[in-house]
N, C-alpha and C positions, 0 to 999 in steps of 0.2 A: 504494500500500500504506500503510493506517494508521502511523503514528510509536509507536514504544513507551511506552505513558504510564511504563513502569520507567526511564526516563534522570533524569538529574538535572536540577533545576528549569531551571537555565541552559542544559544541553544541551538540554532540549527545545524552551527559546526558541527556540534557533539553529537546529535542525533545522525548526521550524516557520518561519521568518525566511526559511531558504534554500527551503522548501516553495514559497512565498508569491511570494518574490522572480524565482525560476526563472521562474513561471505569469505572471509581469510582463513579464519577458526573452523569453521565448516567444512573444505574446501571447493567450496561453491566456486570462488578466484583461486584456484590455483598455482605455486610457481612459477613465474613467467608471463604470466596474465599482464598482457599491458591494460593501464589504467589509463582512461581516455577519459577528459574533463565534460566536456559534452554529453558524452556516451552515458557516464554514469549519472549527472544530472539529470538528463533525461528520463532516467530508471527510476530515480530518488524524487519526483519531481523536483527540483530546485533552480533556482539558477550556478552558473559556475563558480560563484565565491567560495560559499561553503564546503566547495568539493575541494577547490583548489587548498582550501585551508587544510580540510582533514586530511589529503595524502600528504601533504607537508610533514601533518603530524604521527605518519604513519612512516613516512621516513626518518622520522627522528628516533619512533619506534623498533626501527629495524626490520620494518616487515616491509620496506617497499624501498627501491632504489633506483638512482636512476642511471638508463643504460644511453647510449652513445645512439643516434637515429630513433631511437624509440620510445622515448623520455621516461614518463613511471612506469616501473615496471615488480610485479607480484615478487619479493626478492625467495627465491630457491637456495638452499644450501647445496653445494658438491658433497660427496661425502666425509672426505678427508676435512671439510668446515666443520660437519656435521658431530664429528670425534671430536673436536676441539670444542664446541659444546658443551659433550657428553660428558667430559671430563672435567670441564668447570660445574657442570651438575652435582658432579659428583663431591665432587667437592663442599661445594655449598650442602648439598641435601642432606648427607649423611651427620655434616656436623648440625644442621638445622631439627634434625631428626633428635638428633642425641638431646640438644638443647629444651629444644621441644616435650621432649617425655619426660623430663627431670621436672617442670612446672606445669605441665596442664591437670583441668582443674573435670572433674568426673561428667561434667555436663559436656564439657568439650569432645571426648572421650564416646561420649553418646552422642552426638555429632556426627563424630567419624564412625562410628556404626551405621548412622542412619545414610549417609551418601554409601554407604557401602554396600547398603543394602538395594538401594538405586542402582548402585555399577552394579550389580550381581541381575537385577531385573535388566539392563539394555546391552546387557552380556546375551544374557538369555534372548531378548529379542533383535539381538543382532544392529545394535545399534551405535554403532562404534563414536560418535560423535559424542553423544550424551555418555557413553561409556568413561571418555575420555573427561569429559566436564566433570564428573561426578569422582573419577579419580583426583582431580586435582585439585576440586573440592575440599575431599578427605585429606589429602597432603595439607593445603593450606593451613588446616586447623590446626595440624601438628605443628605447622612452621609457626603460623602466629603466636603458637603457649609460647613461642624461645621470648618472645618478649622485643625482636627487634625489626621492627616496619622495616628498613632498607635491606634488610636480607631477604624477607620476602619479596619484596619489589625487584628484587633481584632476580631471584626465582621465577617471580614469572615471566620477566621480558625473555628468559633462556627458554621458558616453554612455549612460549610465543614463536620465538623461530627457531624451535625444531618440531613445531605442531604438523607440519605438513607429513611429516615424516611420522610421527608417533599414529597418523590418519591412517597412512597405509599400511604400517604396522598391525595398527587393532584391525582391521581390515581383514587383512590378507591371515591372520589370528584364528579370527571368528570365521572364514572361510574354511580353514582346515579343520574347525573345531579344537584348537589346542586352546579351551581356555583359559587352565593351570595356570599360566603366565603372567597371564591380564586382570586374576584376584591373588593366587596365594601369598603376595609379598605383602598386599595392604592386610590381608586378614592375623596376619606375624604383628605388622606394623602395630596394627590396633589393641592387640595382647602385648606389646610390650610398653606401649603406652600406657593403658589403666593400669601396670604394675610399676611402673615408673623406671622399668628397665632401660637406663640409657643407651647402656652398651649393646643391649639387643637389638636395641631401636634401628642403631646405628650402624649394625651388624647386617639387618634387614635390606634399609637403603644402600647401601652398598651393595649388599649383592642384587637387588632389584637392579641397578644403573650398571652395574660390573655385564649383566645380565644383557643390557639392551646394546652397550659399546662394543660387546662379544660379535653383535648380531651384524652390528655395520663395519667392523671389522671385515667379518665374513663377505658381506660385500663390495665392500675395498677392492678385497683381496679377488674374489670375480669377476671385481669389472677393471681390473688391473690383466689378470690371464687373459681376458676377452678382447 
């Protein structure tokens, strides 16, 4: 449904911003989707300001860049980018995890049950987007008990651009039916949480992330022979 050109200047950024951003998260725009000012106004009804404003701030986001003859463009990871991610995830998550389980507080805890209990539902009905939301939902909350807003925020601008990838993942997952992968780390997670097991915590996210860098290793390493 069109956006209302009557919001104010700013809201209408935002509302075109989160329009934009969603169809990222999704991947409705896919890597390498160029973004055409016109094009997507016209979608959004709007006029081009607000558009031009929100990929601005989509590039600052990291999720859009611009390429040489074809100006904004949906930014794609290579894989070997994609490692160098993984490995800063890793990094941040596992200690976010550990921090995390030492203060959160029993309601928090019920929380993370209940998104998890969502990921277990769009598991089952093969819904890898909402899969995916509902996982990082459940992280979130662990990350927030640590106590410190810029590590989150950290966090998520790194799931943001390796979302396209964690898409096809759950995807291509829930296609084989393996989907052992895609709960048992949050469901460790959440018991070592309500016992305030740091190290387990921590023990957890690591091997969850150890788990998925394994994966694109292995494709590296394929499309390196290929």
């Amino acid at each position: 449904m069109p956006i209302s050109r009557k919001a104010e200047p700013a809201l209408l950024t935002d509302q075109v911003y989160e329009r934009i951003h969603e169809a990222i998260l999704s991947g409705d725009l896919p890597g390498g989707t160029r973004l055409t000012v016109r094009e997507l106004a016209e979608q959004v009804g709007t006029s081009p300001m607000p558009v031009r404003e929100a990929i601005r701030r989509l590039e600052e986001a990291g999720m859009v860049e611009r390429q040489p003859h074809r100006g904004a463009v949906v930014k794609s990871l290579t894989l070997g980018e994609l490692l160098h991610v993984y490995d800063v995830r890793r990094l941040l998550e596992v200690e976010a995890a550990r921090l995390g389980s030492q203060r959160i507080s029993p309601a928090d805890c019920d929380g993370m049950q209940a998104e998890y209990d969502l990921m277990r539902k769009a598991i089952d009905e093969h819904r890898a987007a909402e899969l995916l939301d509902h996982d990082e939902a459940l992280l979130e909350i662990l990350y927030r008990a640590a106590g410190n807003p810029l590590l989150v925020q950290m966090i998520r601008s790194l799931w943001q651009q390796c979302r396209a990838y964690k898409m096809v993942g759950a995807q291509g997952s829930l296609e084989r039916q393996e989907d052992d992968v895609l709960w048992r780390y949050q469901e460790d997670l959440i018991a070592a949480a309500r016992s305030h097991d740091s190290a387990a915590a921590a023990r957890v996210n690591d091997a969850s992330l150890a788990n998925a860098t394994d994966r694109i290793r292995a494709l590296l390493a394929a499309q390196r022979e290929s």
